[in-house]
C-alpha positions in Angstrom: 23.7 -21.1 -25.0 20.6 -22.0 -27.4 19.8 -24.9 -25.0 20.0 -22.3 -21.7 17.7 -19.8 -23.9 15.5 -22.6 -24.7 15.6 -23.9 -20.8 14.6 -20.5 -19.2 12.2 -19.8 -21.9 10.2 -23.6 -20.6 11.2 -22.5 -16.7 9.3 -19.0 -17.4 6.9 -20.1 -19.5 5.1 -23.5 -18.7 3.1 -23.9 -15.8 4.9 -25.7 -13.6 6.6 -23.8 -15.0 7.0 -20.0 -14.0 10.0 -20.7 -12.2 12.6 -18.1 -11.2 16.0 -19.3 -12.2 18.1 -17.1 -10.0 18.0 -16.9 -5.9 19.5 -14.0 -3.4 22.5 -14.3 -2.2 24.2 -12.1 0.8 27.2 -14.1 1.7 29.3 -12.4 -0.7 32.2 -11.1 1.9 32.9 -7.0 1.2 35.5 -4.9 3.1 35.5 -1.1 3.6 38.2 -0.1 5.6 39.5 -3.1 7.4 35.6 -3.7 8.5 33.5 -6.1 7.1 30.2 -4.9 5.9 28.0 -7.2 7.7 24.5 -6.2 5.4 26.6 -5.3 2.6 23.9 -6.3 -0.5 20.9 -5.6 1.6 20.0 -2.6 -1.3 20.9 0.4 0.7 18.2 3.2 2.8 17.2 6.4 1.5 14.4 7.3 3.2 14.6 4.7 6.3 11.7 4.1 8.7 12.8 2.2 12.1 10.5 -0.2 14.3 11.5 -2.5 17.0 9.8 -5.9 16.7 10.2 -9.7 18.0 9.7 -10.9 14.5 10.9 -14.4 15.7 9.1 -15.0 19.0 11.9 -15.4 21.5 11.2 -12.6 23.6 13.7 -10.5 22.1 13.1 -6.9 20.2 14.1 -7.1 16.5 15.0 -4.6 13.9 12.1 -3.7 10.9 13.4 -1.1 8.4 10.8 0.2 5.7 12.1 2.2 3.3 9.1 4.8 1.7 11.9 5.0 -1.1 11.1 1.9 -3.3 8.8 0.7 0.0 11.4 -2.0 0.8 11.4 -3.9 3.7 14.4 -5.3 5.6 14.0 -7.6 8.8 16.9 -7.7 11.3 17.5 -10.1 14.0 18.9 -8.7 17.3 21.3 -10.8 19.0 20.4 -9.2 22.4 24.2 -8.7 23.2 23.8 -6.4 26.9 25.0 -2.5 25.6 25.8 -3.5 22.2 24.0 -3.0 18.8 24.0 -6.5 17.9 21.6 -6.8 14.3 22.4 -9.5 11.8 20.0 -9.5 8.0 17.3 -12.4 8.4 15.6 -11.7 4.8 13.6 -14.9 5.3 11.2 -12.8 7.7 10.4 -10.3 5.0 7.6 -12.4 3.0 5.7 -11.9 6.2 4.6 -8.5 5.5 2.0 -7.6 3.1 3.0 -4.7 0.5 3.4 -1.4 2.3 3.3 2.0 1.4 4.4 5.6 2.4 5.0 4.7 5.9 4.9 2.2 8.2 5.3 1.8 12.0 5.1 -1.8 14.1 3.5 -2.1 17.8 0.8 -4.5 20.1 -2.3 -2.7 20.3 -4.2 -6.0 21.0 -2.2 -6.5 24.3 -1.0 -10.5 22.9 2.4 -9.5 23.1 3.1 -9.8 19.3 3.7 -6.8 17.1 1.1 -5.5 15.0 1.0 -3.3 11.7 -0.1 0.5 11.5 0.5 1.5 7.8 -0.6 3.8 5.4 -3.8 3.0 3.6 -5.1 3.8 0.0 -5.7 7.4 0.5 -5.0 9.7 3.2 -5.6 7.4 6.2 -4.5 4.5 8.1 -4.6 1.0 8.0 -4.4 -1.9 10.4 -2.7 -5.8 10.5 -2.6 -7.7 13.1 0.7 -9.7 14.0 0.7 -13.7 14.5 3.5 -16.2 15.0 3.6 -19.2 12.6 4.7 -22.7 14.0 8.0 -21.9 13.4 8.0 -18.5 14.8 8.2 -16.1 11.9 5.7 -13.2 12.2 3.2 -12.9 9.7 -0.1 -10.5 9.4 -3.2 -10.5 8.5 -5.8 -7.5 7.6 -7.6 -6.1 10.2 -8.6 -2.8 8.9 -8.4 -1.1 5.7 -8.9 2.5 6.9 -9.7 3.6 10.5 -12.5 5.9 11.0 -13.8 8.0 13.3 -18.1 8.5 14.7 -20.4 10.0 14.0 -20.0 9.7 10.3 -17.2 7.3 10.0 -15.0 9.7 8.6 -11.8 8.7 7.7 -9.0 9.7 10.1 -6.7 11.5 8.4 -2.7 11.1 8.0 -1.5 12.7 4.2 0.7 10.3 2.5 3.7 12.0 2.9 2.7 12.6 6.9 4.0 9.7 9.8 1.9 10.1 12.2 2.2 9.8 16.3 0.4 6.3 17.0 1.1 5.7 21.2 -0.9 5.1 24.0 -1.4 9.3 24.5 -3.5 8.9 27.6 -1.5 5.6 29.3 -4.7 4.0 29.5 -3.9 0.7 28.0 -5.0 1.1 24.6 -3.5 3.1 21.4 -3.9 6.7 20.2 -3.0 8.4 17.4 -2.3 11.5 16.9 -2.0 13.2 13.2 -2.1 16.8 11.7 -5.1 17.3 9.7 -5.9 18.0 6.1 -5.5 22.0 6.8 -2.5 21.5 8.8 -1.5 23.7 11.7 -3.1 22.0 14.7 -2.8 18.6 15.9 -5.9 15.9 15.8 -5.8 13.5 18.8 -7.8 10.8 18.0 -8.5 9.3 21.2 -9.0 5.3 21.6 -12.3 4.7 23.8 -12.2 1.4 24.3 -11.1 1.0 27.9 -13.2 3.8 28.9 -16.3 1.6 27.0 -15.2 -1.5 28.9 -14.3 -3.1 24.9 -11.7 -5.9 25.2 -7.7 -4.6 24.8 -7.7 -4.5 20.9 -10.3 -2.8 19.9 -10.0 0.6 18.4 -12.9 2.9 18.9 -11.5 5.9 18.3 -12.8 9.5 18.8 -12.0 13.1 17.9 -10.8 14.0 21.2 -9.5 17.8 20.1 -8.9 19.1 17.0 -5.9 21.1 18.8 -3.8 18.5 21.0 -1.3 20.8 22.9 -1.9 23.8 22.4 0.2 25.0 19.0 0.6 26.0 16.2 2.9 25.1 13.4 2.8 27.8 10.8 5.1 25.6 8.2 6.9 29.2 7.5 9.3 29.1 10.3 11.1 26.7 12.2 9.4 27.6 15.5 5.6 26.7 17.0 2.9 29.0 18.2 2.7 28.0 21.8 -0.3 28.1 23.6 -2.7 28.8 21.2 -6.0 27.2 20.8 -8.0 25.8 17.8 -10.3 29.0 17.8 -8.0 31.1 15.0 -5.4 31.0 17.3 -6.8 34.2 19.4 -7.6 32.7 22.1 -4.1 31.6 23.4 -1.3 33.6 24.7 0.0 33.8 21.3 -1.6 35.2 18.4 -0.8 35.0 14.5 -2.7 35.8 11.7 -4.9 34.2 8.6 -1.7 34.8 6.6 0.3 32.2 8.8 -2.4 30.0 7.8 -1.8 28.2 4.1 -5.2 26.0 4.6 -3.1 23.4 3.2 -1.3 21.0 5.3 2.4 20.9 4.1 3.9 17.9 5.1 4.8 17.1 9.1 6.0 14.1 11.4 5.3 13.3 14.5 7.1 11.5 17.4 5.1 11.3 21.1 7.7 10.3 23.8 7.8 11.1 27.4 11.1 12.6 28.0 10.4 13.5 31.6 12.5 11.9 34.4 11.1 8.4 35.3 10.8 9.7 39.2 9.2 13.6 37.8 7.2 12.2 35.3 3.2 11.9 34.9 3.4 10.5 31.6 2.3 12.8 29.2 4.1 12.9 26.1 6.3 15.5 24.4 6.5 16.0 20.4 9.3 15.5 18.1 7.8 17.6 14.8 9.7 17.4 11.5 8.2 19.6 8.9 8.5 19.4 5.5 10.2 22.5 4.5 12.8 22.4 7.1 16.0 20.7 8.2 15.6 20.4 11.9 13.7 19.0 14.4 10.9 20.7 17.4 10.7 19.3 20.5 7.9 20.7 22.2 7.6 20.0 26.4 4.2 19.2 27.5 3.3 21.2 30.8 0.0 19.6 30.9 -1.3 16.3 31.8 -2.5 13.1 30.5 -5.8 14.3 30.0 -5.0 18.0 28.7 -1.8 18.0 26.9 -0.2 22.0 27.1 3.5 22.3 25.0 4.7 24.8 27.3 8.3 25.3 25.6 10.4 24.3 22.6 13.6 23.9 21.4 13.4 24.4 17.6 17.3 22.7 17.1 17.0 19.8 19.3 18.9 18.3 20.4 20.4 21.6 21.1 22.8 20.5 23.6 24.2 18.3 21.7 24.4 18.3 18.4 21.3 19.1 16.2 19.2 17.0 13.7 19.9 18.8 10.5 18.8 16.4 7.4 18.7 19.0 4.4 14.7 19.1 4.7 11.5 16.9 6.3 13.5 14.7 8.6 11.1 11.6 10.9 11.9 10.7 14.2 12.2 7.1 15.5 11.9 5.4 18.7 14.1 2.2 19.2 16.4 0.4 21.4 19.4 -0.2 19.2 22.0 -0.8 21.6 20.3 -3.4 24.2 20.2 -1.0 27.3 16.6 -0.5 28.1 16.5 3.0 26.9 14.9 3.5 24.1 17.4 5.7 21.1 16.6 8.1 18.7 16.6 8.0 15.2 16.5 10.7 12.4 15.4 10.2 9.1 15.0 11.6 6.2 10.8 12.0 5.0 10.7 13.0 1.3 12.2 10.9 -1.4 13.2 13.6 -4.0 15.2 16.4 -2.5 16.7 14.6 0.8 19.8 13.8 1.9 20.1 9.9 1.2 24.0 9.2 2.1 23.5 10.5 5.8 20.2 9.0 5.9 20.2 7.6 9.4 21.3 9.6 12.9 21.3 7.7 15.6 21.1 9.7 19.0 22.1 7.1 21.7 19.9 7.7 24.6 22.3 8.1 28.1 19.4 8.4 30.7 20.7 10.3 33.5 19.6 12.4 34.7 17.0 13.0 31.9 16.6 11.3 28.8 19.6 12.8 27.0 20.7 12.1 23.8 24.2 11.4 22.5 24.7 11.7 18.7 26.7 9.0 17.7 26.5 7.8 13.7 24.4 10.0 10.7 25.1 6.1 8.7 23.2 4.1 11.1 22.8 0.3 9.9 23.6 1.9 6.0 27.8 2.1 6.9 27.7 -1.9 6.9 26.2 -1.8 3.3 27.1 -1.5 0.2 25.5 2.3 -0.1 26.6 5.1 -2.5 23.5 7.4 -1.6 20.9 7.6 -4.6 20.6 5.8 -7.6 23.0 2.8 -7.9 24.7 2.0 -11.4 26.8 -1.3 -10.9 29.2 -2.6 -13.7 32.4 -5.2 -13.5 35.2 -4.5 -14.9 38.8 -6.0 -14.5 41.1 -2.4 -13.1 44.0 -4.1 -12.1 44.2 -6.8 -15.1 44.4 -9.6 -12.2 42.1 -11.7 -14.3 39.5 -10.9 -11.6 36.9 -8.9 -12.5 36.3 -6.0 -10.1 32.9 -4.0 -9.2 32.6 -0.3 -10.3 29.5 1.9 -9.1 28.5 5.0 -10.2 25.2 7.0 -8.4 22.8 10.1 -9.0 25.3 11.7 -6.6 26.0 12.9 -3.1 24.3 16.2 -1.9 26.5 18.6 0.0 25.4 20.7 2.8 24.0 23.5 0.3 21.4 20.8 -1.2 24.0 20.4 -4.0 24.9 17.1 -5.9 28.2 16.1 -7.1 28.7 12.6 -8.4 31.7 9.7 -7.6 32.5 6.2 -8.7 33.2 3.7 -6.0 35.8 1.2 -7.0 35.5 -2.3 -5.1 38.4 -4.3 -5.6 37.9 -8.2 -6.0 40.4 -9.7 -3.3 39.2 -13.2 -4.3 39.8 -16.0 -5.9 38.4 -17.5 -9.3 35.9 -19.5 -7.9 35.1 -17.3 -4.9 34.6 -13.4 -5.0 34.9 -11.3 -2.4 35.3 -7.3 -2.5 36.9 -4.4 -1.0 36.3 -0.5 -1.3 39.5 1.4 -3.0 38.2 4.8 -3.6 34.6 6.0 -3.5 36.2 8.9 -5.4 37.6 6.6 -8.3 39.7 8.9 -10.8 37.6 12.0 -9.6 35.8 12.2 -11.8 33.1 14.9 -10.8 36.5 17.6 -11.3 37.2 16.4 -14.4 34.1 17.8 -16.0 33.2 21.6 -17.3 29.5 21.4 -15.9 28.4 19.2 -12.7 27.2 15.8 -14.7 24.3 14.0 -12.6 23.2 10.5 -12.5 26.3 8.6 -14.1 26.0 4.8 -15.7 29.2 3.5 -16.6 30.3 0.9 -19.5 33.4 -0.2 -20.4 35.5 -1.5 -23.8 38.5 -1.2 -25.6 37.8 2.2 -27.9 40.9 2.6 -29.3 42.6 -0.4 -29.9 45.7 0.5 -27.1 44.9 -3.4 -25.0 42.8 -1.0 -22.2 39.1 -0.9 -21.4 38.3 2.9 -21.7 35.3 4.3 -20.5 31.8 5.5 -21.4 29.6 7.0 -19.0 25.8 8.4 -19.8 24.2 10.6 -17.7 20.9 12.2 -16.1 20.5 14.4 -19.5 21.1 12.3 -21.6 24.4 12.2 -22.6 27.8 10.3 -23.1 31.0 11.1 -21.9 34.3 9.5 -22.8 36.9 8.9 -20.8 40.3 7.4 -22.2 42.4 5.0 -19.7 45.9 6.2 -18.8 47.2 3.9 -16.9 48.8 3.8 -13.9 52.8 2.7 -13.2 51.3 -0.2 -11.4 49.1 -0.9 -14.5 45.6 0.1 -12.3 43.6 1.9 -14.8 42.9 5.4 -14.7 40.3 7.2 -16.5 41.0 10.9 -18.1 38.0 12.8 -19.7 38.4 12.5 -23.7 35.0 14.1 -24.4 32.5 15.6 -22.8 29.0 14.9 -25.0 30.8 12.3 -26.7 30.0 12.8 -30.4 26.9 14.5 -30.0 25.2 11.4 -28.5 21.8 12.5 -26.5 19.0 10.5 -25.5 17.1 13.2 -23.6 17.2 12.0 -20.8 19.0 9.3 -18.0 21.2 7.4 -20.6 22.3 3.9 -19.9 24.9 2.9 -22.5 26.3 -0.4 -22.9 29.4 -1.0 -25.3 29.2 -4.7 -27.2 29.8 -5.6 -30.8 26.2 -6.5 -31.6 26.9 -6.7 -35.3 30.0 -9.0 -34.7 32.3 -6.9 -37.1 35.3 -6.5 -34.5 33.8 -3.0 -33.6 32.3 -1.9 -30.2 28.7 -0.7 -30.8 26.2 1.3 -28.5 23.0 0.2 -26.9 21.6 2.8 -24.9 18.4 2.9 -22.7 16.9 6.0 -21.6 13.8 7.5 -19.2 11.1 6.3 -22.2 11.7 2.4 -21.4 13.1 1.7 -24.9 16.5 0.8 -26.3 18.8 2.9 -29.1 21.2 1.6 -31.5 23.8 3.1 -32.6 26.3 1.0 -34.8 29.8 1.8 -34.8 31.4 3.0 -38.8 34.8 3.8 -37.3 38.0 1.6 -36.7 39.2 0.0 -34.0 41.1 3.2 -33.0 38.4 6.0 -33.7 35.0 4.8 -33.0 32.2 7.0 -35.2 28.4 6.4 -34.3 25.5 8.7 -36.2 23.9 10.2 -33.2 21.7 12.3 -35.7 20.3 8.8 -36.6 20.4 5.8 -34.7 20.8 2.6 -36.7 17.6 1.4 -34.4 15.5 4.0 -32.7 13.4 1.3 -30.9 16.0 -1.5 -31.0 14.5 -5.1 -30.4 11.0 -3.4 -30.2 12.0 -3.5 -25.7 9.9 -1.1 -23.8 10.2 -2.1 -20.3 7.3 1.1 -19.0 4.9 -0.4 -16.4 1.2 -0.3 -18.3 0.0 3.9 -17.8 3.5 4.7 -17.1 5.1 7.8 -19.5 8.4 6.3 -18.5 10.6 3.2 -17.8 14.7 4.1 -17.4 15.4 1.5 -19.7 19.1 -0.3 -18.5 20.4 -2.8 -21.0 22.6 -6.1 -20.5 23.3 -7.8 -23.2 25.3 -10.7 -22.6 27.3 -12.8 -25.2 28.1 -16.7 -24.6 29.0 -19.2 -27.1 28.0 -16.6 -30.3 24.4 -16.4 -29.1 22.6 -13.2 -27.2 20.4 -13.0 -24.4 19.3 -9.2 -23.5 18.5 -8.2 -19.5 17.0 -4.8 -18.9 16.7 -3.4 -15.7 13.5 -1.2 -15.2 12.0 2.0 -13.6 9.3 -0.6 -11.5 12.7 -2.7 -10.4 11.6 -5.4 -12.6 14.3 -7.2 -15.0 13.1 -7.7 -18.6 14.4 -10.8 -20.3 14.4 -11.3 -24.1 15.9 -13.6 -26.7 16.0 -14.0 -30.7 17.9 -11.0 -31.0 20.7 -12.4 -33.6 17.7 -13.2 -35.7 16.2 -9.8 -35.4 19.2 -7.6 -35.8 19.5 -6.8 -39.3 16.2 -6.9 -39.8 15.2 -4.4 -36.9 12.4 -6.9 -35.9 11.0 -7.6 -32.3 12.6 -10.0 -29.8 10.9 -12.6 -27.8 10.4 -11.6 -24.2 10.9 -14.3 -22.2 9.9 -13.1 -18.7 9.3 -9.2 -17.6 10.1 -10.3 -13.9 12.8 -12.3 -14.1 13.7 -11.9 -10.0 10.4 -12.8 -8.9 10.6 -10.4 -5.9 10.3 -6.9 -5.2 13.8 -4.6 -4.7 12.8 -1.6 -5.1 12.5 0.9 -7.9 15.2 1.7 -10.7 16.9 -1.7 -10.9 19.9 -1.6 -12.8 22.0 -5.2 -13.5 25.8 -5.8 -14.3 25.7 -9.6 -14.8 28.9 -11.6 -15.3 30.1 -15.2 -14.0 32.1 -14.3 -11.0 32.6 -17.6 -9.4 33.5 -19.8 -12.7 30.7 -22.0 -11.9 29.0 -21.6 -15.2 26.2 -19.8 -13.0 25.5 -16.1 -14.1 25.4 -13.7 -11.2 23.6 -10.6 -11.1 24.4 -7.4 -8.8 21.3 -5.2 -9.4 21.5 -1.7 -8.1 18.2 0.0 -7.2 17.1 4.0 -6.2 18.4 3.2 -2.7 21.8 3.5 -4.0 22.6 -0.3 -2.6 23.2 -3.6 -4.8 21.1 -6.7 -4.5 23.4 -9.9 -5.6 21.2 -13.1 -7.3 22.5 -16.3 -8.6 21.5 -18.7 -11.1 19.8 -22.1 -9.5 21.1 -23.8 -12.7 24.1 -24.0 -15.5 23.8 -21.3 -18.2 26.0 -23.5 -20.5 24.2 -26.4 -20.6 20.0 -27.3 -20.7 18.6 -27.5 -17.6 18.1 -30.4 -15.9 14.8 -32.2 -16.7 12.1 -31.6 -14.2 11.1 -35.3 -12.4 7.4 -35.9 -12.7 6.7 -37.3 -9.4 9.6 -37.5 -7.0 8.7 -35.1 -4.8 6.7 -35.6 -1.2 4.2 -33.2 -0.5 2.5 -33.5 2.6 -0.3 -32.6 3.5 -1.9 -31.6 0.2 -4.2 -30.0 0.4 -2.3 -27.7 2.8 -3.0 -24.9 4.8 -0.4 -22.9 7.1 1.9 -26.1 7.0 3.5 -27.6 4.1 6.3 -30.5 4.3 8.2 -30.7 1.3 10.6 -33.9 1.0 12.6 -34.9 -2.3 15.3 -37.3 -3.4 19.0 -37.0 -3.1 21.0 -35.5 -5.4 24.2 -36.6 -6.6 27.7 -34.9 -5.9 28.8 -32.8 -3.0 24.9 -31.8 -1.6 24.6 -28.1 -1.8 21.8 -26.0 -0.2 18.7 -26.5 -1.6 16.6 -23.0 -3.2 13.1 -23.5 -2.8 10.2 -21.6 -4.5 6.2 -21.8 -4.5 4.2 -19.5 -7.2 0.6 -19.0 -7.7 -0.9 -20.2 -11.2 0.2 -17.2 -13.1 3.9 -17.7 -12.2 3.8 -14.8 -9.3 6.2 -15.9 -7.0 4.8 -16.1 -3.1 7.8 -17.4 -1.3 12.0 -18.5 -0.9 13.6 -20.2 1.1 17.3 -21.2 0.7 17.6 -24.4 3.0 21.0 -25.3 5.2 22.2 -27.3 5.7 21.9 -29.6 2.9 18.9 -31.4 3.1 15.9 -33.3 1.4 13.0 -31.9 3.7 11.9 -28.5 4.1 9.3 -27.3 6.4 7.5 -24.2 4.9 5.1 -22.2 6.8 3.1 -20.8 4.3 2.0 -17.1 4.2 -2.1 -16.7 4.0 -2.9 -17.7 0.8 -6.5 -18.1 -1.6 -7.6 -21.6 -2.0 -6.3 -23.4 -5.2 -3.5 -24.7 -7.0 0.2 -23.6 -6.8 3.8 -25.3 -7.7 6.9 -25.7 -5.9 9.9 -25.5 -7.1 12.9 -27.4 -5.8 16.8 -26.9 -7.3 19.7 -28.6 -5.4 22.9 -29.8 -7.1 21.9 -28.4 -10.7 18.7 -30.7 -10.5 15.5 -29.7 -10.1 12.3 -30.8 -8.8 8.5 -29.6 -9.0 5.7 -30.4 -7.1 1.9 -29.3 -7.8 0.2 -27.8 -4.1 -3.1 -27.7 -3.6 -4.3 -24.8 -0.9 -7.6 -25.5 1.5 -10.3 -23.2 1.5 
């Protein structure tokens, strides 16, 4: 184990150098009900946001998912199947996109028939990428404006952060609007595009203030209805009238979706509204008795769709406009807007739209897209552990909890069952209530991370789960007949144990005395000792004082952060440690020299704070264990969305790596520029798909790719990069290869 410590700590370390030992993986089969879940470790939604996009240039609409919780990104290909939703995970898209945030909505303004990239920009405001094709037709961006504005001052044009604005060609003119509530709230902006009208080229965007007061209304934010007819003077003017104390002078929080709903052969093509509002569960259509020119919301239905069945999301809920089922109507999609206090289980209703002999829709799934993952609402806590003694070790997965229909959480663990084989996992949902556990305890316990060890010398693994306060709670196993374990509350607030706050325990005999001890992380980014003075059948740890209060010297807070959610791994091979800590930015902390440092309470040796190399989210969370018997670690990492991530290890963890050649990789041309051809020698053995890597000088890595089948050649289309030096990194067959890449200016 010394020489894998000593491997990973030259792979993170020297410069050609910061390489990422461990790749994705979503192969791993997973059941849940007879049905394969086909995106099963895509990292679950919370807070999805849906665009259609042909992200692959072959004329065919494909799914883009951001997620304003942990602002992830997921790219689906659509198989185009006529009158079926036909999506399958292509993550090799996602390096395309630049970093989003808040929100984020694809379409062509340009008119080149590629997708481009309205997002939100630093501030309250909007920002622009345009879409391109590379040569092997993966869509990529780049920068086109950092913040639109508005003459005669160039004032910014405003969306709040926790706003989606309405971005649509209002007028059908050829060119794009946008439409947005302003920083007072109330009335709708329309921002109207003038290029057309200024003879500028399709592509431009010279946008205006058009009205301060597009339709009409009014929304109040202290009901669920709108002020109809009512213009921007005060709102006396209109038909409607409603006083100062309606008004909060500060904009609340609001979405917006323009669609024309009107029959195709009634329709002049001015758009109704979708609103979602931030205090509410429910969604506002208005109708727009007006015209392209002079939009008028004439009536409302304030539960829509009322005749069917209603959008009701707990609070703030975003409406989406997308073709999921290939039948050239475009569906509807709900969504939940605010990342504390929404519903994230039943994240995604999908309305299908049945056209006749008005756009009608039919609701048909509140799980869109998240019932083929791996998804346990908020907050995912993985650990593996062996239930049915098969010598198979199974997956267990606790959450934050699920929120009932009064904006109440209770909490479940989901037990996956490993159907496979030694060499080969694969999984299948038991019980997503496993030993109901949420009725076994006095007081509703929030936020559950679970451990497991043999506490009382009976041959079992019992249980320890922390919790959101801070807590530990242990729960004995009784057994089944069949021999399945099954987990009875022993103690709530075991022994007075109480970190504050979000405790992540973790049971291993760090002292190597035959007794299970306690690691625990918490919400402040550190680590807690406590050794255990009891016996094998009565475990006693000091929770007054901790044998290490700052264990390790492991603080895993993001620079200017007050807190990291510290969640440890330490994993035992061959007598030597290596500690893995999942973090409140996602990232995975790695450190060794912890034997050396026990006794002493002295500081490890980080070896890497990024050990994954690539953004998943926030709250990342790692069970690690060798499920395939390949003397690889794999890591399931479970993140905020309340979905697992599964990475694998591109080399042995039991023996040293394998040297790095000097020179026997092709790298042509070099210098590069979008193109880079990257040939290398065979390997030995059965050939295997080869994981490929490039990172910038400071061991940041800039892209993956995992080719099959095996090969010695890849063709990389590089995403826009600075001119300078970078390294490849090439593993196939346990051997790996690095090549220096030089970047034109």
């Amino acid at each position: 184990m010394r020489l894998f410590i000593a491997a990973l700590f030259v792979l993170l370390l020297l410069p050609a150098r910061a390489q990422n030992p461990f790749y994705r993986k979503t192969d791993v089969a997973v059941t849940a009900g007879g049905n394969l879940l086909q995106y099963a470790w895509t990292g679950g939604l919370n807070n999805p946001q849906f665009s259609e996009a042909d992200i692959n240039n072959d004329g065919t609409a494909d799914l883009v998912i951001f997620d304003r919780s942990g602002e992830i990104l997921l790219t689906f290909l659509n198989g185009g199947t006529p009158n079926q939703t036909d999506y399958t995970y292509a993550p090799e898209y996602e390096p395309g996109f630049p970093q989003l945030h808040n929100w984020a909505l694809l379409l062509d303004f340009n008119c080149d028939q590629i997708p481009d990239l309205f997002t939100s920009a630093n501030g309250d405001g909007i920002m622009v990428y345009t879409g391109q094709y590379t040569e092997t037709n993966h869509l990529t961006f780049t920068l086109f404006d950092t913040q639109l504005t508005f003459p005669p001052d160039e004032t910014n044009v405003y969306v709040a952060i926790y706003d989606i604005p309405a971005i649509t060609d209002v007028d059908n003119d050829g060119d794009i609007d946008v439409l947005s509530f302003g920083s007072a709230g109330g009335f709708v902006k329309y921002y109207r595009n003038k290029a057309e009208e200024n003879g500028q080229p399709c592509g431009t965007l010279q946008l205006e203030l058009e009205t301060d007061c597009w339709g009409n209304f009014y929304e109040s934010g202290i009901n669920t209805s709108l002020f109809l007819e009512t213009s921007c003077l005060d709102g006396l003017a209109g038909n409607h009238q409603h006083s100062n104390s309606d008004k909060s002078g500060l904009h609340p929080g609001s979405t917006l979706l323009a669609i024309d709903l009107d029959p195709a052969e009634t329709s002049n093509g001015a758009k109704e509204l979708i609103l979602g509002d931030i205090s509410y569960a429910n969604f506002v259509m208005t109708t727009n008795g007006g015209t392209l020119q002079t939009a008028n919301m004439i009536a409302q239905d304030t539960l829509f769709p009322s005749y069917n069945a209603p959008v009701l999301l707990t609070t703030f809920p975003a409406g989406f406009s997308v073709d999921v089922n290939n039948d050239g109507l475009k569906d509807l999609i709900a969504a939940p807007n605010t990342v504390a206090q929404s519903e994230h289980y039943r994240c995604a209703w999908l309305y299908h739209n049945n056209g006749n002999p008005t756009q009608q829709f039919e609701w048909i799934t509140d799980r869109f897209m998240a019932d083929n993952m791996i998804d346990v609402s908020r907050l995912a806590n993985p650990a593996f552990f062996d239930y049915n003694s098969d010598g198979l070790l199974d997956l267990v997965i606790t959450n934050f909890g699920y929120m009932d229909e009064g904006g109440d959480f209770s909490t479940a663990l989901s037990l996956y069952r490993n159907t496979g084989t030694p060499t080969q996992p694969a999984f299948e949902l038991v019980s997503d209530n496993y030993s109901n556990i949420a009725a076994q305890f006095a007081i509703p316990r929030l936020g559950l991370r679970p451990t497991f060890g043999d506490l009382d010398n009976d041959g079992d693994r019992d249980m320890l789960l922390g919790d959101k306060d801070g807590y530990i709670h242990y729960f004995k196993n009784n057994p089944n007949p069949d021999g399945t374990a099954n987990f009875t509350l022993f103690q709530e607030q075991f022994q007075g144990l109480d970190v504050f706050q979000y405790s992540t325990p973790q049971l291993v005999d760090i002292n190597k005395d035959g007794l299970l001890d306690l690691i625990i992380g918490h919400h402040n980014g550190a680590l807690r000792y406590f050794q255990n003075n009891g016996t094998p059948t009565n475990p006693v740890f000091n929770a007054a004082t901790p044998t290490n209060s700052f264990f390790g010297g492991v603080d895993v807070k993001e620079v200017g952060s007050p807190t990291g959610y510290s969640a440890p791994q330490l994993i035992d091979y061959n007598g030597s440690f290596m500690l893995f800590c999942g973090s409140e930015s996602g990232k995975i902390h790695v450190y060794n020299n912890i034997e050396e440092n026990i006794a002493t309470g002295g500081l490890f040796t980080k070896i890497t704070d990024d050990l994954l190399g690539t953004h998943i989210g926030i709250r990342a969370n790692p069970a690690i264990a060798d499920l395939n018997n390949d003397g690889y670690l794999d890591m399931v990492v479970g993140t905020y969305n309340g979905g697992l991530y599964w990475f694998s290890e591109g080399f042995p963890i039991n023996i040293a790596a394998p040297a790095m050649q000097q020179n026997p990789v092709l790298a042509y041309p070099n210098p590069a520029n979008n193109l880079l051809v990257l040939q290398w020698p065979q390997t030995s053995g059965q050939q295997t798909p080869a994981h490929i890597w490039l990172y910038d000088p400071a061991g940041r890595q800039l892209l993956y790719r995992c080719i099959t089948p095996a090969s010695q050649e890849a063709i990389l289309n590089l995403p826009q990069l600075p001119a300078g030096l970078y390294f490849a990194k090439i593993v196939q067959n346990r051997q790996t290869f690095t090549a220096k890449v030089y970047i034109k200016p």
